[in-house]
C-alpha positions in Angstrom: 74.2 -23.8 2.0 74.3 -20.4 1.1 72.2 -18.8 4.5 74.4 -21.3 6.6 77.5 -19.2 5.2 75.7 -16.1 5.8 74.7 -16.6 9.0 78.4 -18.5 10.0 79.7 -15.0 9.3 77.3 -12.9 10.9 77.7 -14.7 13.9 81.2 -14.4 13.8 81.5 -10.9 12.9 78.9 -10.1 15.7 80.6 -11.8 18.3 84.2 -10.4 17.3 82.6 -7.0 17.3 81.2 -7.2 20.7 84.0 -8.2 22.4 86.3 -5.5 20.4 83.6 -3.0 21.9 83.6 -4.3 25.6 87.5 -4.4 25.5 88.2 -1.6 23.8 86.0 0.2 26.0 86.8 2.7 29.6 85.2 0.1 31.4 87.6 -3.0 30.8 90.0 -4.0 33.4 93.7 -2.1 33.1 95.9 -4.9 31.9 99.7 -3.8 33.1 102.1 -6.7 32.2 105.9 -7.5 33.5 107.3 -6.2 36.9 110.7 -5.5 38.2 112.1 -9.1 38.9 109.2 -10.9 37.2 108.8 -10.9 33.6 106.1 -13.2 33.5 103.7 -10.9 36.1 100.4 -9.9 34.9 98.1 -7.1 36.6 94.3 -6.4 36.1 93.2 -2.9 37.7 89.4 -3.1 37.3 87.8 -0.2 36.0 84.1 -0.6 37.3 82.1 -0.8 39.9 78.5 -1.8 41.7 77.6 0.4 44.7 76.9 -1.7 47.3 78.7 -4.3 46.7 82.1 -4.3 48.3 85.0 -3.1 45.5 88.8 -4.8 45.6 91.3 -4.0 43.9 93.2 -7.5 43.7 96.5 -8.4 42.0 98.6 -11.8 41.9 101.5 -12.6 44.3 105.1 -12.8 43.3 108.5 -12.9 44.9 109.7 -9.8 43.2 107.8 -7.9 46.2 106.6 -8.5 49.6 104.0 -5.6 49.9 101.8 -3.2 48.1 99.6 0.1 48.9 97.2 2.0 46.7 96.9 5.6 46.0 93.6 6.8 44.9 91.6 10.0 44.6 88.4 11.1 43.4 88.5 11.9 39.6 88.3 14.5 37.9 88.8 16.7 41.4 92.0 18.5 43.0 91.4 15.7 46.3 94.7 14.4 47.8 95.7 11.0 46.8 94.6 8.7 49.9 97.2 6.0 50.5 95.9 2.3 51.9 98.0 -1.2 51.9 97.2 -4.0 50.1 96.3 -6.9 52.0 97.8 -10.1 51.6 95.7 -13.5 50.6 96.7 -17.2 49.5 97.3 -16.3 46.4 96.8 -12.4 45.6 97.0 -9.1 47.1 93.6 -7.0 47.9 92.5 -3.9 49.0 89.2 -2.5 49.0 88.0 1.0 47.2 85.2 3.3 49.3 81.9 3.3 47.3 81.2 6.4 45.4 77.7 8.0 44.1 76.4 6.8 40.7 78.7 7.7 38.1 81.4 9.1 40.5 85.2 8.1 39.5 87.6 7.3 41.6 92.1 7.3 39.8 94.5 4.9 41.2 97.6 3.2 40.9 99.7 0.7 42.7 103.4 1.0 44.4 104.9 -2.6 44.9 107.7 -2.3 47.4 110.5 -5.0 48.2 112.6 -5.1 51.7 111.3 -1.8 52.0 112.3 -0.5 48.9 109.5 1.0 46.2 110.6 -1.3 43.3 107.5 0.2 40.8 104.9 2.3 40.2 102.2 2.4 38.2 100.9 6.3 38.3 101.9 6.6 34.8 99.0 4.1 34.0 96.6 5.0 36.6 93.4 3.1 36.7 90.1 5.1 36.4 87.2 3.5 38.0 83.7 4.5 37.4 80.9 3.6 40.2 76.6 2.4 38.9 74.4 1.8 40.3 73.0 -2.1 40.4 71.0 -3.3 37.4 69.1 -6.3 38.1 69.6 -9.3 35.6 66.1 -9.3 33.9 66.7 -5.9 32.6 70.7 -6.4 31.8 69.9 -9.7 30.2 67.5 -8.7 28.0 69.2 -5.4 26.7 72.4 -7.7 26.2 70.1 -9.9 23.9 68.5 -7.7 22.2 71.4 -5.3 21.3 73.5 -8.8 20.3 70.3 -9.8 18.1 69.7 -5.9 16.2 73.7 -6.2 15.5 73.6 -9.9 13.8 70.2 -9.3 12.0 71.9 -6.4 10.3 74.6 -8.1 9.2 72.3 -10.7 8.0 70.6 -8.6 6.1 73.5 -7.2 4.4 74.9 -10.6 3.8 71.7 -12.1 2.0 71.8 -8.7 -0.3 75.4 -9.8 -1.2 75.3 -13.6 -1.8 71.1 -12.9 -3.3 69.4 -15.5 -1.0 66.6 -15.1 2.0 64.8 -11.9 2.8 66.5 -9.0 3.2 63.8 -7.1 4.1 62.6 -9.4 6.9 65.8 -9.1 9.1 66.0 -5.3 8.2 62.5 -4.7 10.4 64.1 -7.2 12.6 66.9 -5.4 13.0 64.6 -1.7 14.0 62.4 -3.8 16.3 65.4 -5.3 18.2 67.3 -1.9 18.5 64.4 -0.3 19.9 63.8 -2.7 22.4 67.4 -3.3 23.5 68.7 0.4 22.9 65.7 2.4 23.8 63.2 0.6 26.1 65.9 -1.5 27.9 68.6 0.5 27.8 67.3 3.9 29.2 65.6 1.8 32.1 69.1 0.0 32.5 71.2 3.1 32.4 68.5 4.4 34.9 69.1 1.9 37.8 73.0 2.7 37.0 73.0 6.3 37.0 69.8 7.9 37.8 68.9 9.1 33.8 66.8 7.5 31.2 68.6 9.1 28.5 71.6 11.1 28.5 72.2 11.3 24.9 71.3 13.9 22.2 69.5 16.7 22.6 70.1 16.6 26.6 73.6 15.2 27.1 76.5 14.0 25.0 76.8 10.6 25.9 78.5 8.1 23.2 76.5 5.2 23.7 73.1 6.9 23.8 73.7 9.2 20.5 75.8 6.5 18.6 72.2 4.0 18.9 70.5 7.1 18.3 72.2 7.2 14.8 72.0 3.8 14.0 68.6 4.0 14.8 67.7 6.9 11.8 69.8 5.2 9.3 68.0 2.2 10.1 64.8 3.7 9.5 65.7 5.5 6.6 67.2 2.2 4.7 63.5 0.7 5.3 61.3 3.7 4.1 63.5 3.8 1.4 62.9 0.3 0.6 59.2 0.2 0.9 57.7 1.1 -2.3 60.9 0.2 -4.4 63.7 -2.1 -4.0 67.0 0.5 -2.8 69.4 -2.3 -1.5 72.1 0.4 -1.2 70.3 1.9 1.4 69.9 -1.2 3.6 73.8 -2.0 2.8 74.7 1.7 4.3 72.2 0.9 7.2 74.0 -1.8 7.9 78.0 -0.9 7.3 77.1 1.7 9.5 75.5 0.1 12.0 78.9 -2.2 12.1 81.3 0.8 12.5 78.7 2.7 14.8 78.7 -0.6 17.4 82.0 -0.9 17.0 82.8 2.3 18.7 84.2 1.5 22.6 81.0 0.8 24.6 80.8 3.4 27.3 83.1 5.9 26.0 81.9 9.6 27.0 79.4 7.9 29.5 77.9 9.5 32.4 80.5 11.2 34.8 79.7 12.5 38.7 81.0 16.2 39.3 82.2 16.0 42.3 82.4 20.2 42.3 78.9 20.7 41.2 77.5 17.6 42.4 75.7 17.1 39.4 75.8 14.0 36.9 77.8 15.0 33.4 77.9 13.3 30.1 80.3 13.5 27.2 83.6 13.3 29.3 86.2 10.4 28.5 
């Protein structure tokens, strides 16, 4: 009954900490809600992209306006803002972005007009939108797994230290073995096929994501040396409250950025 509980509650604490990372995270769609004349309109403004494949920008109809353009420029950069309409569908408004290299940005926001008249305008919640490259599923898939997996295992670890049932020290190798497969086999490859580097993190770059696994990764390996001759459950309790407030931090955050200036790939910016 007892490892049921415990793993009930890593499950759930693993899930609810994934999706606070994804949507927490630079990458999750813009939500703007409520419109002049339409209390009830919701907006999503995506915030990725796949080159190659074509990127709308696509918003829900409504009465309160009758048209919609798009002003969007490359970010960061001093470019003008290019204006384009939206076009309109059955049921939604869409207009399509220009592809950009890996990692390039592109900022926009939306004008709704009615009769004419610009009724709202969203530039002071401008979408960013950051282009990859295409990462094929048997390399996304995996990574997804295996970074889901090293994220429960630690929690079950930490949970059969506190309620004193199962093996602790099974799930904390568990835990290194998954993390190095998902965050440093199938990650670099997948962040790779996105942006052209295998790893941007510390010492070469400053990306979030790369250096924030790196840590998670030491403490990890730490708890378990600690643990090998002689029992140290602290350590494997750190490892894993860690771990929990290390993946919790917005996925993608200080990711890999295109210079449009230099031309050059950066990492560490929002």
């Amino acid at each position: 009954m007892k490892k049921f509980f415990v793993w009930t509650l890593a499950i759930l604490l693993t899930v609810g900490a994934s999706i606070y990372q994804r949507q927490s995270g630079p990458t999750y769609p813009l939500k703007i809600s409520e419109i002049p004349g339409d209390k009830d309109y919701k907006m999503k403004l995506t915030r990725s992209a796949s080159i190659g494949e074509q990127t709308f920008v696509e918003i829900p109809v409504s009465e309160a306006f009758d048209s919609a353009v798009i002003c969007f420029h490359k970010y960061p950069s001093d470019s003008k803002n290019t204006i384009t309409p939206f076009e309109k569908y059955a049921q939604s408004w869409k207009v399509m972005l220009p592809d950009q290299p890996p990692a390039g940005k592109l900022q926009y926001y939306v004008i709704l007009f009615k009769n004419g008249e610009k009724t709202m305008q969203t530039d002071d919640n401008s979408a960013i939108i950051r282009f990859k490259g295409q990462v094929p599923d048997y390399i996304l898939i995996p990574h997804i797994i295996a970074m889901f997996s090293a994220m429960l295992f630690s929690l079950v670890s930490l949970f059969y230290i506190f309620f004193n049932t199962g093996n602790y020290r099974l799930f904390s190798y568990l835990t290194v073995i998954t993390l190095i497969i998902g965050g440093f086999i199938l990650g670099p490859i997948m962040q790779n096929y996105a942006f052209g580097d295998y790893w941007t993190g510390w010492p070469i770059g400053k990306d979030f994501t790369d250096n924030k696994t790196l840590i998670a990764l030491i403490i990890w390996i730490t708890a378990i040396i600690l643990n090998l001759k002689k029992e140290r459950k602290w350590a494997v309790i750190l490892a894993s409250v860690s771990m929990l407030i290390v993946f919790s931090i917005p996925h993608s955050l200080g990711g890999s950025e295109y210079n449009y200036e230099s031309g050059q790939v950066e990492t560490g910016k929002k």
